[in-house]
KEVONU-196093 format. One line per 10 residues: number of its first residue (from 0); their letters; for each residue x, y, z of C-alpha. Coordinates in nm, 2 decimals. Layout:
<rs>
NUM> a> X:Y:Z | ...
</rs>
This chain:
<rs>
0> xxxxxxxxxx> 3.00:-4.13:0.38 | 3.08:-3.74:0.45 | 2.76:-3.71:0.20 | 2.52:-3.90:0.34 | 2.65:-3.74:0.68 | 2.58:-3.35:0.55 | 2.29:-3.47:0.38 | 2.10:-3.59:0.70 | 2.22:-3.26:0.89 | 2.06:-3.09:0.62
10> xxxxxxxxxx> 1.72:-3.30:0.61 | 1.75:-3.25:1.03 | 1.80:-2.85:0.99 | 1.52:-2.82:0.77 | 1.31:-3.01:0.98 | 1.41:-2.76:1.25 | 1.30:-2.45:1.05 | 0.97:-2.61:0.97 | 0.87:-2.69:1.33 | 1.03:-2.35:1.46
20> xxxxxxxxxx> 0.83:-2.17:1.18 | 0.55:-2.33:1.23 | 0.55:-2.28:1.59 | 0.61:-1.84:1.51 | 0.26:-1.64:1.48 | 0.29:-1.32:1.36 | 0.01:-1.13:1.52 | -0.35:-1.22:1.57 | -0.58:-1.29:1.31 | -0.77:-1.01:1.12
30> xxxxxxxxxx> -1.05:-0.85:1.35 | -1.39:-0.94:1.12 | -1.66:-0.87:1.32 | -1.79:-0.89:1.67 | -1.62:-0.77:1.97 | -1.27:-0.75:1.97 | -1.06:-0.71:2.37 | -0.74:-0.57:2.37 | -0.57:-0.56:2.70 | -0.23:-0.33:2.80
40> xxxxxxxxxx> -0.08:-0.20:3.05 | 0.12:0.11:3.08 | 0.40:0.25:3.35 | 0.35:0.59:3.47 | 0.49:0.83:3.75 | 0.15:0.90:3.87 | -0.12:0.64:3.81 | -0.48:0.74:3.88 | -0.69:0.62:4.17 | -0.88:0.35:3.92
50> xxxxxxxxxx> -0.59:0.18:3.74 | -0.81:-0.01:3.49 | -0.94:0.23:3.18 | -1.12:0.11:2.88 | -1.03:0.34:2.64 | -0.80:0.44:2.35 | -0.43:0.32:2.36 | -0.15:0.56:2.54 | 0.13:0.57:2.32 | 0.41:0.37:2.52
60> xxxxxxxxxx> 0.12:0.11:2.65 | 0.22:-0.26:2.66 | -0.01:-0.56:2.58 | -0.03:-0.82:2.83 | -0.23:-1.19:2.82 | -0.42:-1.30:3.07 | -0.72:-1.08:3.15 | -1.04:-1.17:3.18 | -1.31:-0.99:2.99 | -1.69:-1.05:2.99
70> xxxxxxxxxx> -2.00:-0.84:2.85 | -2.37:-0.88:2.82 | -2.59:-0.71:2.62 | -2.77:-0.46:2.79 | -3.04:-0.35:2.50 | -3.03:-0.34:2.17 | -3.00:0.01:1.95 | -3.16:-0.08:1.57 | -3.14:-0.40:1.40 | -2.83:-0.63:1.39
80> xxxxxxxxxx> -2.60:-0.63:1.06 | -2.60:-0.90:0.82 | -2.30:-1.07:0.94 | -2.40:-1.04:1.33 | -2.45:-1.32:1.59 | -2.63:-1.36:1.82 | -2.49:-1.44:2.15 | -2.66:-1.16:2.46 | -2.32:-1.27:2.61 | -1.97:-1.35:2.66
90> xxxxxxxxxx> -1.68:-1.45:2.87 | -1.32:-1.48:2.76 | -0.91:-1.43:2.81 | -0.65:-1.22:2.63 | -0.40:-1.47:2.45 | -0.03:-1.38:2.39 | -0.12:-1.13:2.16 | -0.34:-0.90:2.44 | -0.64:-1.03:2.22 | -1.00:-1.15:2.32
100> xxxxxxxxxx> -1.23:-1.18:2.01 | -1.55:-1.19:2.02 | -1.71:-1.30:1.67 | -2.06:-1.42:1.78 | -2.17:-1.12:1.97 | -2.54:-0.95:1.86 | -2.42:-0.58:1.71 | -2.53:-0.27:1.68 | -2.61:-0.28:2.10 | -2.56:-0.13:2.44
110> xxxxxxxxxx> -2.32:-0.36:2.56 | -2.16:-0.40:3.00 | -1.84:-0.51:2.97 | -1.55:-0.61:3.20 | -1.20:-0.59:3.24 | -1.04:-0.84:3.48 | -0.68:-0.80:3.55 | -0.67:-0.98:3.90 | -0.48:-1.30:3.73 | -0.28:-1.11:3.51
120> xxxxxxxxxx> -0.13:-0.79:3.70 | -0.28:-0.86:4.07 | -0.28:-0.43:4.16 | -0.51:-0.34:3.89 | -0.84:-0.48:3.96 | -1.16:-0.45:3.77 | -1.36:-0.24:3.59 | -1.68:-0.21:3.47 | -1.81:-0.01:3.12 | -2.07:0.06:2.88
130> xxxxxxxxxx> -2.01:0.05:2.49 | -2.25:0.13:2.24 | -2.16:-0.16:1.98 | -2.22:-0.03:1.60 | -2.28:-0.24:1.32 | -2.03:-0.46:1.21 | -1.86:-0.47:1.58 | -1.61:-0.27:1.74 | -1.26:-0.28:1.95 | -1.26:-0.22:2.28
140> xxxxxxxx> -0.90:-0.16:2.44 | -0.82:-0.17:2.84 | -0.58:-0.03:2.97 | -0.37:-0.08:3.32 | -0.17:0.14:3.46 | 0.14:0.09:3.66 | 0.33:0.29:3.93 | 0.71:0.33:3.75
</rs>
């Protein structure tokens, strides 16, 4: 009796692990092409008087979900690659990682995109950018910043 007890504990434990495993993502997926959107926020004494910034990554920056981020393609600069799309557009909303991709998106292009944080952090606002996109795609990273 005492066996057949441990030995549906252990079926039930493992059963456990598998869904709680299951359930754990490490990161998000590897970035393959396109456009990918990475969102953060970061605390600061002083912010500046436009809180949103698309730009490189402050070192103690923090990535948060919810923002939204469009773009359109403004014009193109040279042909596309080989593994471009095509979309002239797109609309979408950082996951739990801080991560928007992007994949279908027409490269090597002068693309306006947006930063929404309204949702997600209510104080930042919007902002609105140019990127040239290369070949092959490229990140763009916004960042928030935050009175400490």
């Amino acid at each position: 009796m005492l066996k057949l007890i441990a030995n549906h504990r252990l079926g039930l434990i493992m059963i456990l692990v598998i869904v709680f495993c299951a359930s754990c993502a490490e990161g998000p997926p590897d970035f393959q092409r396109g456009i990918r959107f990475l969102s953060f926020f970061d605390v600061v004494d002083t912010p500046p008087a436009n809180p949103v910034h698309l730009m490189s990554i402050p070192p103690n920056a923090i990535t948060v979900s919810g923002v939204l981020n469009f773009g359109d393609m403004r014009s193109p600069l040279g042909p596309p690659s080989p593994a471009s799309g095509s979309d002239p557009d797109f609309a979408g909303e950082t996951d739990k990682f801080g991560v928007s991709d992007h994949k279908d998106i027409r490269d090597n292009a002068v693309w306006d995109i947006q930063a929404n944080y309204s949702g997600a952090i209510p104080g930042c606002g919007v902002k609105l950018q140019d990127f040239n996109i290369p070949q092959g795609g490229a990140h763009i990273y916004a960042v928030c910043y935050i009175k400490g």
